[in-house]
N, C-alpha and C positions, 0 to 999 in steps of 0.2 A: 381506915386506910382505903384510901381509893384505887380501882383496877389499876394494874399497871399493863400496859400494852409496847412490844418494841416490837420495830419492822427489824426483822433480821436482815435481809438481803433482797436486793433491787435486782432484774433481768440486766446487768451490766455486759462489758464488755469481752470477749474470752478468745484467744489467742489459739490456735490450734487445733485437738481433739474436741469435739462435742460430745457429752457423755449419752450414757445410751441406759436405755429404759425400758417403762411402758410404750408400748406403740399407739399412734395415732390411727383414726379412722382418716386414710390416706387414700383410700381408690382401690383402681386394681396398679399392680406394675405395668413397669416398661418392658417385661419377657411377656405377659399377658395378654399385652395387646397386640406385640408385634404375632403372637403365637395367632390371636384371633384373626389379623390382617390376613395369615400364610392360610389359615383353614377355609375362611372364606373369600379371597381371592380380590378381595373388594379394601382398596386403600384404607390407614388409618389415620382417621382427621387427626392433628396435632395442634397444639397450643401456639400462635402468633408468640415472636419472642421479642414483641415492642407492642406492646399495647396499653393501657391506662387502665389503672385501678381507680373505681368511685365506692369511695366506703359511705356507710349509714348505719344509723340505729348501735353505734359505739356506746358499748358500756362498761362501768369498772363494778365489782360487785365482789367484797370481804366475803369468804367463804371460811366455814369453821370447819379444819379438817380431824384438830382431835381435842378429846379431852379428859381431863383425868377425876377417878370419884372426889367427895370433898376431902378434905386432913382439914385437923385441929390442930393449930401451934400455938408453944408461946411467946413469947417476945424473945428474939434473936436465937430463936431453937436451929434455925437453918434453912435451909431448903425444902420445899416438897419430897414427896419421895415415892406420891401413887404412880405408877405407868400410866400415859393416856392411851386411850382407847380411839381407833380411830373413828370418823363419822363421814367423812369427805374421801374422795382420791381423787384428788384434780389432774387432767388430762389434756396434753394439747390435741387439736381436731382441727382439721379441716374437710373441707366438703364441698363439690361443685357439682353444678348440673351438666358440664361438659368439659370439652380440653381444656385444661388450665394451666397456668405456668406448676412449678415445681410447688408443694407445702412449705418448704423453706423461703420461696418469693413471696410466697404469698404470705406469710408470717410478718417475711421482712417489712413490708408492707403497712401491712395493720401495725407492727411495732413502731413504725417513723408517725404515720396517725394517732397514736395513741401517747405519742412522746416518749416512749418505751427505745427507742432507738436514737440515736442523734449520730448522722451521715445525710451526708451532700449528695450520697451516688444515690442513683435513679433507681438501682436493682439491687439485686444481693449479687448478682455476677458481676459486677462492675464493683463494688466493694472491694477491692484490690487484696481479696485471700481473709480480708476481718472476717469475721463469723460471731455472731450474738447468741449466746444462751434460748433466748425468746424464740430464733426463728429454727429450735431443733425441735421436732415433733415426737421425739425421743425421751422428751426433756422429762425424767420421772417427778415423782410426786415428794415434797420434803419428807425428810426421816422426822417421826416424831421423837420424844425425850432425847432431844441431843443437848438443847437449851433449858439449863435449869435456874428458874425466878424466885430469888428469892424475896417472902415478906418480911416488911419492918415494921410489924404489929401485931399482936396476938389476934389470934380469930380462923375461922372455920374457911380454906381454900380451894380455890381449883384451880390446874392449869391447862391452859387450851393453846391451841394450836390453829393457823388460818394463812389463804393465799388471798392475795387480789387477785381477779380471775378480769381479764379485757379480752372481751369478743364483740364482733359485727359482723354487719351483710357486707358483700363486697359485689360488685359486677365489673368485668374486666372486658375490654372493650378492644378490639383491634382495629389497625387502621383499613381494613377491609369490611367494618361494619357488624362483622361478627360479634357478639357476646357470651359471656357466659358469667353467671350468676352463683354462689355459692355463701358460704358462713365460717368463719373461724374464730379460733378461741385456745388463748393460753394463761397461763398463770407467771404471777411478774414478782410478787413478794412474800419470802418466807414470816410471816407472824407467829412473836412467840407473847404470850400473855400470864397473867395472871388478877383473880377477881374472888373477894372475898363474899360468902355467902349470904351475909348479912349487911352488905354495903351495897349500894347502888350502881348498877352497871354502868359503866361510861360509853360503852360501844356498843356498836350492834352484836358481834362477835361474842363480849362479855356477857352480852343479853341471853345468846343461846346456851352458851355454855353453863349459865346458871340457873337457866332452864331443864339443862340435860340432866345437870347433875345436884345441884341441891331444890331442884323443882321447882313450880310455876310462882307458887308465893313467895319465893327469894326474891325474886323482881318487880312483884307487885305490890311488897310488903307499903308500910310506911316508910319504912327506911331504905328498904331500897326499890322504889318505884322508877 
């Protein structure tokens, strides 16, 4: 039996509340700085709220967030039934070297670049109140064992867990010449899998995972090289 891998869920569209989480590496706040402006008396630069983002160096990259030890079955026994262990906790980030529009623009951003979004509006304020999973920096990490794979062949398994993580540079550019330069990075797809010990990995993902856990010769075998 060969791996099986499903993409559970795509950064779609979401209506309303945005759920809340781990926190991003966001900066300081907006009480912080005006607090900084009051103590030292000296203005606080703020971010151009029409300016151009130039993305670069975009990347998409499988990350194995968990995985469970191997189980023996035999043919139509059922499901798994180890717990995975996690390995990953993917995180949204962003990061500038100066005023920058909001982490949610700049998300929106990278998401329309990375094809992760699909909107005509220019910003996320202009977005007429939609709101994208992708551009909350809130956005927590998938629950592992929620999706259970089962095989349909006797043999030694494991099941693992994984996001698509897309991140780049970004430089955002005012019409006063100003710039500021920073990096972001979120995660877009729940991956749930499954990969037998003695088969041949199909993915990158299956690769690690059978590395983790039925160890290096699973993957380098003759059989499963």
């Amino acid at each position: 039996m060969r791996g099986t891998l499903r993409r559970a869920c795509a950064a779609g569209l979401v209506i309303g509340v945005l759920v809340t989480g781990l926190t991003a590496c966001t900066g300081s706040s907006g009480d912080d700085k005006a607090d900084q402006g009051r103590t030292t008396g000296k203005p606080v630069t703020k971010a151009c709220a029409n300016g151009t983002f130039t993305w670069s160096h975009l990347t998409e990259r499988d990350r194995l967030t968990g995985v469970s030890d191997p189980e023996r079955l035999g043919k139509g026994v059922g499901a798994l039934q180890n717990p995975m262990r996690r390995v990953y906790t993917p995180r949204p980030s962003v990061r500038a070297d100066g005023p920058a529009p909001s982490p949610a623009e700049i998300l929106f951003s990278l998401g329309k670049k990375a094809g992760e979004i699909d909107s005509d509006a220019r910003t996320l304020a202009e977005a007429g109140g939609d709101t994208w999973s992708f551009t909350d920096v809130r956005q927590p990490a998938p629950e592992l064992d929620t999706d259970r794979v089962e095989p349909h062949a006797a043999g030694e398994f494991v099941q693992f867990a994984g996001v698509r993580e897309v991140s780049a540079d970004f430089r955002y550019t005012c019409p006063d010449g100003r710039t500021v330069s920073g990096h972001a990075r979120n995660w877009t797809v729940d991956i749930a899998g499954l990969t037998g010990c003695e088969e041949r990995p199909d993915s990158a993902l299956s690769r690690e995972a059978t590395q983790r856990s039925c160890g290096p010769a699973a993957s380098s075998s003759p059989s499963g090289a």
